[in-house]
C-alpha positions in Angstrom: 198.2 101.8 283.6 196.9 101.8 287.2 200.2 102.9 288.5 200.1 106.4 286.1 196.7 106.9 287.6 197.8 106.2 290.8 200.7 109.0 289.9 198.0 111.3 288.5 196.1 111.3 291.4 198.5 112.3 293.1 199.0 115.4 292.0 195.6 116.9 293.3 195.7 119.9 295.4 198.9 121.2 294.2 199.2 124.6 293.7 198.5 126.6 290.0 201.6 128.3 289.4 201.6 130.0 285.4 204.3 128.6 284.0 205.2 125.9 286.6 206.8 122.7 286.0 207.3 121.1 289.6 205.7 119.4 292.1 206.1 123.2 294.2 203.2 124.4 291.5 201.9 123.5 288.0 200.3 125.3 285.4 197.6 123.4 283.0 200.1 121.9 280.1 202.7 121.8 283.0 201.0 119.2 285.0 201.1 117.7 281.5 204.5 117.5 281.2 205.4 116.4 284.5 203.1 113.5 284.5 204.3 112.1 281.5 207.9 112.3 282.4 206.8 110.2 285.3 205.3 107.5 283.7 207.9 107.7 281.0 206.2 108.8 278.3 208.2 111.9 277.5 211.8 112.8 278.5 212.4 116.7 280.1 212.2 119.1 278.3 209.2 118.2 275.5 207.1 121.4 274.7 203.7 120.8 276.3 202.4 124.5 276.1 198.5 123.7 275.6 198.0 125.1 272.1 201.1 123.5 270.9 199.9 119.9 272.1 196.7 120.3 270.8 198.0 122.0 266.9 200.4 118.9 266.8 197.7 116.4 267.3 195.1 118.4 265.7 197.9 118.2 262.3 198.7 115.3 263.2 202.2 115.9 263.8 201.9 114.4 267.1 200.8 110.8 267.3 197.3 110.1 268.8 194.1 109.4 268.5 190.7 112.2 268.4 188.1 110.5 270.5 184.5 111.2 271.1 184.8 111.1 274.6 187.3 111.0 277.6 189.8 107.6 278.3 192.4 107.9 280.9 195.1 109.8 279.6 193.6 111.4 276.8 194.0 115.1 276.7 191.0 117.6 276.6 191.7 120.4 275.1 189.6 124.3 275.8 189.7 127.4 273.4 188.6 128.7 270.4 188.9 128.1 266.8 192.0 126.5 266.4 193.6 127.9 269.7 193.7 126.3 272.7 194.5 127.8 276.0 193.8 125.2 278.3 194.5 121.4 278.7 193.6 118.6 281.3 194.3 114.7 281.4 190.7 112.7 281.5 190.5 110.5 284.6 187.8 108.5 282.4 184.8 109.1 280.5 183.3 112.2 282.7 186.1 113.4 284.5 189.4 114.9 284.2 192.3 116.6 286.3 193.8 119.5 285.3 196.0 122.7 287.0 192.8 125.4 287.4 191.7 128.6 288.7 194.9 130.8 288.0 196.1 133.2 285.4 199.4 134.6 284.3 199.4 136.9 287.7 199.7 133.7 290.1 203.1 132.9 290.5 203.5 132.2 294.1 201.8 129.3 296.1 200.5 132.0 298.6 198.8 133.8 295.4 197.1 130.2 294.3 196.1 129.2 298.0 194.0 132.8 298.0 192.6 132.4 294.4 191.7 128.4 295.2 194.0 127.9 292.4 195.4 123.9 292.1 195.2 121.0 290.6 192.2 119.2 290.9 189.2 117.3 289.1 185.9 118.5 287.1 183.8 117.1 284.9 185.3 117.4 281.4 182.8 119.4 280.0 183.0 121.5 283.3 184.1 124.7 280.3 181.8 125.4 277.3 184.9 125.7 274.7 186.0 122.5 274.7 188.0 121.8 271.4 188.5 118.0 271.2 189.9 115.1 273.3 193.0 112.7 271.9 194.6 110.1 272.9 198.1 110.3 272.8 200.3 106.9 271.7 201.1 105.6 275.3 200.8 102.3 274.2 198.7 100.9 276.7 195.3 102.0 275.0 
């Protein structure tokens, strides 16, 4: 476990890019993605859009765990109803790190430096829609 948080860390400061995948920019479920092909918890190409993540645990099609509050790894989910448009990893119980600050319009790392849009840590209830936190089946937990 310390050396995915080691690799999570290290993804701070990188640029929000909607809809990017890559170390060159990240969007929210995008950081996602990347990080747990990392650590090997998911191969390329698993769909980790936000709202998808959160209707397959929220279902229960997706193994995991709803928590009260944050453990390393979980995923905090943000929206409304049963829609999420947001997702971050917690770093522990208060904090998490997630790809913030951008929009469908930043899609250049220029556009993201100028909006302060990156990757970077809050508090997890730093939004007041937060829909749930779960803990996916890593088998560390």
């Amino acid at each position: 476990m310390e050396r995915a948080r080691r690799s999570l860390l290290s993804y701070l400061h990188i640029p929000y890019i909607w809809g990017g995948q890559s170390r060159d920019g990240l969007d929210c479920s995008g950081l996602v993605g990347v990080w747990w092909v990392e650590i090997g918890f998911r191969s390329k190409g698993f769909d980790t859009t936000a709202d998808r993540l959160f209707d397959g645990y929220r279902t229960g099609q997706l193994p995991g765990e709803r928590l009260g509050s944050g453990r390393f790894g979980a995923l905090a989910f943000y929206g409304s109803g049963t829609t999420a448009g947001h997702v971050t990893i917690c770093y522990d119980d208060v904090a998490c790190i997630g790809a913030n600050g951008g929009a469908k319009s930043v899609t250049t790392a220029a556009e993201a430096r100028r909006r302060g849009a990156c990757v970077r840590m809050d508090r997890i209830d730093y939004r007041n829609d937060l829909l749930g936190i779960w803990m996916p089946a890593y088998g560390w937990t």
